[in-house]
Short mmCIF file of the C-alpha atoms (twelve columns), coordinates in Angstrom:
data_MODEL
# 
_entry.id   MODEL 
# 
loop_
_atom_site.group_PDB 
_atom_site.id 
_atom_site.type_symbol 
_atom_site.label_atom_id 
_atom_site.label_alt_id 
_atom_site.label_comp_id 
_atom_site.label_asym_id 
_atom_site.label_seq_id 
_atom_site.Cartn_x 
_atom_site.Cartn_y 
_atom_site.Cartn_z 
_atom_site.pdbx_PDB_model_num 
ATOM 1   C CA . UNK A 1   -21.714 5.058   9.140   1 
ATOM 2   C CA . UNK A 2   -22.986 8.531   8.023   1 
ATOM 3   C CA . UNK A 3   -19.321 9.495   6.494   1 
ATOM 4   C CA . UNK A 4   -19.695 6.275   4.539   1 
ATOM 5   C CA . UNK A 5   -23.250 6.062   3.134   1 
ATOM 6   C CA . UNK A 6   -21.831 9.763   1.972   1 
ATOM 7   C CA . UNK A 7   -19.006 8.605   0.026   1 
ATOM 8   C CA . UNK A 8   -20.907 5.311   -1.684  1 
ATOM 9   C CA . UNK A 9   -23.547 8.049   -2.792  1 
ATOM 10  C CA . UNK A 10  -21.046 10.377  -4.188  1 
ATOM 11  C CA . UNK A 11  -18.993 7.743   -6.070  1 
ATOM 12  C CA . UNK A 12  -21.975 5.316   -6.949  1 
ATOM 13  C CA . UNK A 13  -21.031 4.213   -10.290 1 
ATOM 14  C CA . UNK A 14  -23.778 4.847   -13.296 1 
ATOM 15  C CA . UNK A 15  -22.411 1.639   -14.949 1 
ATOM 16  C CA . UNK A 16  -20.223 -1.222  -14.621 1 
ATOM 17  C CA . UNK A 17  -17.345 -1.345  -16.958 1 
ATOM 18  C CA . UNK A 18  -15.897 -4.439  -16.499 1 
ATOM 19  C CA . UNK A 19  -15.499 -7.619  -14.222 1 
ATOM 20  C CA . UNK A 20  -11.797 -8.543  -14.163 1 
ATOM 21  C CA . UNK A 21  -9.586  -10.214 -12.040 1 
ATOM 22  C CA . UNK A 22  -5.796  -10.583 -11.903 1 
ATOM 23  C CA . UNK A 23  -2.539  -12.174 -10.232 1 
ATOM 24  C CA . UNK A 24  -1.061  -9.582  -8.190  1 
ATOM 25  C CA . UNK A 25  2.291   -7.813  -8.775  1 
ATOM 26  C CA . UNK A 26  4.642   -7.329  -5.815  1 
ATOM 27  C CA . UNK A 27  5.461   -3.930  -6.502  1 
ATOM 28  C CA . UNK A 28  5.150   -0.983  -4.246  1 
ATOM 29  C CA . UNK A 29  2.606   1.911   -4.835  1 
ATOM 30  C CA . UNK A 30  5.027   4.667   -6.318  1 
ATOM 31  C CA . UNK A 31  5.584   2.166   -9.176  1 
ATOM 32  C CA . UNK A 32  1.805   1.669   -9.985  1 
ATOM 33  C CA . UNK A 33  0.022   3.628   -12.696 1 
ATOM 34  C CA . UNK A 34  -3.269  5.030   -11.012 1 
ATOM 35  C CA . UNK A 35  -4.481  6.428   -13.696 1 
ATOM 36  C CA . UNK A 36  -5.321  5.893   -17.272 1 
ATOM 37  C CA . UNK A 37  -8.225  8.134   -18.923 1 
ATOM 38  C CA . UNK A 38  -11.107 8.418   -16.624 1 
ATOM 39  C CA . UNK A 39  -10.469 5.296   -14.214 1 
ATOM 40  C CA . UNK A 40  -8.868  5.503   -11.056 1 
ATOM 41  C CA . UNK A 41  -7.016  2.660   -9.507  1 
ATOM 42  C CA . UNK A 42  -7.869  2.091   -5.613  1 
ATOM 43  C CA . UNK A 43  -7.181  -0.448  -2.999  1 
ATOM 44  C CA . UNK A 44  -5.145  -3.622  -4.603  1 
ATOM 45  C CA . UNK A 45  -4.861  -2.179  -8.049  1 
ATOM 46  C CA . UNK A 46  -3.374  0.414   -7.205  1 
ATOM 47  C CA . UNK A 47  -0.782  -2.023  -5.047  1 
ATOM 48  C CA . UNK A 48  -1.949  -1.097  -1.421  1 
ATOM 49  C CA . UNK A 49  -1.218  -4.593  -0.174  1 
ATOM 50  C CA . UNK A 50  1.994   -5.434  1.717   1 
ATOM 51  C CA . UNK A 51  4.117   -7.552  -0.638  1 
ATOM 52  C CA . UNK A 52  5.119   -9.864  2.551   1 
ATOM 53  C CA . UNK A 53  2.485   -9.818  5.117   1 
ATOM 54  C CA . UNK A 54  -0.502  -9.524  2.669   1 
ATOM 55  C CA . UNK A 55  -2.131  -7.112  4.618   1 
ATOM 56  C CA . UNK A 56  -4.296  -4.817  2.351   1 
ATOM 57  C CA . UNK A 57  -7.276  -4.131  3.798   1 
ATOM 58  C CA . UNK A 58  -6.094  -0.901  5.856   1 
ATOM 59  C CA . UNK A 59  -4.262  0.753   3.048   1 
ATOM 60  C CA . UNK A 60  -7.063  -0.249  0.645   1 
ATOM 61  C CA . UNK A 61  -9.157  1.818   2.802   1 
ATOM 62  C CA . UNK A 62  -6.733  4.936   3.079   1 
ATOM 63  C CA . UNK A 63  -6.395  4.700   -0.505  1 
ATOM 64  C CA . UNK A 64  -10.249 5.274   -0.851  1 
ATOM 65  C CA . UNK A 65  -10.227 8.124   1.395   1 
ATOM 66  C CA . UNK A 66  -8.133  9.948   -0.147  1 
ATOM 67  C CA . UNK A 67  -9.474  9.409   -3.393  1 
ATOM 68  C CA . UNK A 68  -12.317 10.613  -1.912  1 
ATOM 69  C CA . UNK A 69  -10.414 13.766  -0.224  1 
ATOM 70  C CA . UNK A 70  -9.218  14.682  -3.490  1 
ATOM 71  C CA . UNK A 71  -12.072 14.468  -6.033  1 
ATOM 72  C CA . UNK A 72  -12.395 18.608  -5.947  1 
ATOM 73  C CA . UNK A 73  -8.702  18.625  -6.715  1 
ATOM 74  C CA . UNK A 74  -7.816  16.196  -9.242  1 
ATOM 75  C CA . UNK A 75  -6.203  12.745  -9.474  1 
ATOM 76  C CA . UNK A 76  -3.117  14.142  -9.693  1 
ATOM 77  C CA . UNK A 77  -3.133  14.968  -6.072  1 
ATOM 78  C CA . UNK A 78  -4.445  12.034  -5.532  1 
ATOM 79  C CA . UNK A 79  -1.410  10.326  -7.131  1 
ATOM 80  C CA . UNK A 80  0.653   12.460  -4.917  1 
ATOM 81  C CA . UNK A 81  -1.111  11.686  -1.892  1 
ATOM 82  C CA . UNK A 82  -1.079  8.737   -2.278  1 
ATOM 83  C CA . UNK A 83  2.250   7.401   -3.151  1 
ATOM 84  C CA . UNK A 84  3.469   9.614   -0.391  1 
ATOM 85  C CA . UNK A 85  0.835   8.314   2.657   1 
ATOM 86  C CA . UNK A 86  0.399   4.584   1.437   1 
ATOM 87  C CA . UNK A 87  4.208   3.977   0.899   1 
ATOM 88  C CA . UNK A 88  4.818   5.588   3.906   1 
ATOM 89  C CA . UNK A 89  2.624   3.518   6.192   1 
ATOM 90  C CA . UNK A 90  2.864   0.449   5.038   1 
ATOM 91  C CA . UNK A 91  6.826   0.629   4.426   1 
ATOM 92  C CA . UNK A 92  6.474   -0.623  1.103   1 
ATOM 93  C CA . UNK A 93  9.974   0.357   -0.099  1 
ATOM 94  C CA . UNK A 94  11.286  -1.747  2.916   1 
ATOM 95  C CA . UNK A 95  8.693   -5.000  2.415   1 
ATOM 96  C CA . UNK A 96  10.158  -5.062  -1.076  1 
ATOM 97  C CA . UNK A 97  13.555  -4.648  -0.696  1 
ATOM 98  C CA . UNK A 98  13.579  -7.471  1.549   1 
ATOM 99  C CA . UNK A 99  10.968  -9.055  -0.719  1 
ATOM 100 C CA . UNK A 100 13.554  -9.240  -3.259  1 
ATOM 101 C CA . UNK A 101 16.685  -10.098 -0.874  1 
ATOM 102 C CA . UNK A 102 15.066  -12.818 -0.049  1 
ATOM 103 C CA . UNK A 103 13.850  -14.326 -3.890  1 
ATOM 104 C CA . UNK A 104 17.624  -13.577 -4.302  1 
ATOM 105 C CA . UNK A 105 18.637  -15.718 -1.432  1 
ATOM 106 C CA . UNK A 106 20.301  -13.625 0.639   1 
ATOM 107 C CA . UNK A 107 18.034  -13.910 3.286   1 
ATOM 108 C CA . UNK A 108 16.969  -17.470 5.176   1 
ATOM 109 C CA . UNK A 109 13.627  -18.263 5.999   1 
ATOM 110 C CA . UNK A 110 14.345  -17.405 9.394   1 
ATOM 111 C CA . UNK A 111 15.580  -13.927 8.303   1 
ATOM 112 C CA . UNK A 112 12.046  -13.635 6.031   1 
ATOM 113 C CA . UNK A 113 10.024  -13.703 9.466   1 
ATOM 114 C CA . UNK A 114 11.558  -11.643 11.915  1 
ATOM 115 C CA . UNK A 115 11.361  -9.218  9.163   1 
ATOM 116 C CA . UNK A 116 7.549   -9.710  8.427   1 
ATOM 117 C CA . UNK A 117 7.629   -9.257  12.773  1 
ATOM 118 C CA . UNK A 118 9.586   -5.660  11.923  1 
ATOM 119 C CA . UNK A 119 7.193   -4.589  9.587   1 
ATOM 120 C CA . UNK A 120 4.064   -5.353  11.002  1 
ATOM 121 C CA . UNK A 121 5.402   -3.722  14.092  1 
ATOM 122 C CA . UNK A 122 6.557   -0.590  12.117  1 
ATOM 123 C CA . UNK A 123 2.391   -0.286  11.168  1 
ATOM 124 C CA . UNK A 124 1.805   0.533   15.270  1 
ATOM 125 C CA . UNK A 125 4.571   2.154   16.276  1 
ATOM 126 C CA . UNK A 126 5.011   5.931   15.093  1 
ATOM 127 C CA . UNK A 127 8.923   6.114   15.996  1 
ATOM 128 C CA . UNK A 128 10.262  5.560   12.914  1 
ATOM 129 C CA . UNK A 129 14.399  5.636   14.699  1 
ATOM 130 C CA . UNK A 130 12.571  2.913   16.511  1 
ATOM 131 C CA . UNK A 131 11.614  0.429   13.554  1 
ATOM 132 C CA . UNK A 132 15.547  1.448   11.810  1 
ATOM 133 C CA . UNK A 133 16.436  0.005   14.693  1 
ATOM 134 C CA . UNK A 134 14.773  -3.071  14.807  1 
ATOM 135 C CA . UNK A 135 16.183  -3.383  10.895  1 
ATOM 136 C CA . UNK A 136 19.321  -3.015  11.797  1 
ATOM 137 C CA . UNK A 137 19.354  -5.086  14.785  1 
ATOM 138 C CA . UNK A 138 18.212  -8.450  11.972  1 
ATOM 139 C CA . UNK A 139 21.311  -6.978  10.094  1 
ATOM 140 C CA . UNK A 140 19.018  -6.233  6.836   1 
ATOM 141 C CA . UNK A 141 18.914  -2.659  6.860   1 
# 
């Protein structure tokens, strides 16, 4: 509770610059621009949500702390951190790609949710020759 109160009194915002709201892109983070001028995309905007489970609130989180981690170094390695951690543990490359096999139709329905199963299991287990696997096992790796 401490570490938080911290970090909403270091990045307590003097003003509000805008109320906006959006559809949201399926696209993973490495493709998202994080930064334009002196705003920082975070969380959702900055496309820390799973394109097929919808899971976001984790990675939304990460994404804050290390925002937070890097303020004294500069949003670029935030960028870098980012891109690398996020992608990494939410297997964003991997949600997409079958994301877009199966808009394509080269998955069935059936195929769509043992993957969904495969990813969300990739998020607790740390073996990643286990989760390859598991891909290749549902023939979609």
């Amino acid at each position: 509770q401490a570490l938080a109160n911290t970090m909403l009194e270091k990045l307590r915002a003097e003003k509000v610059l805008c109320k906006c709201s959006c559809h949201m892109t399926l696209s993973t983070p490495s493709q998202a621009r994080l930064v334009k001028g002196n705003v920082v995309a975070i969380g959702a905007s900055a496309n820390c949500v799973n394109p097929l489970s919808g899971e976001g609130i984790a990675p939304s989180m990460l994404s804050a702390k290390i925002l937070y981690d890097s303020l004294a170094r500069g949003v670029k390695d935030y960028e870098r951190r980012l891109k690398l951690k996020v992608a990494k543990e939410m297997k964003f490359d991997e949600a997409y790609s079958i994301l877009t096999k199966f808009v394509e139709s080269k998955l069935t329905p059936l195929d769509l949710l043992s993957s969904i199963k495969v990813l969300r299991l990739n998020r607790y287990v740390n073996s990643i020759g286990l989760a390859k696997l598991a891909m290749k096992a549902l023939a979609i790796a």
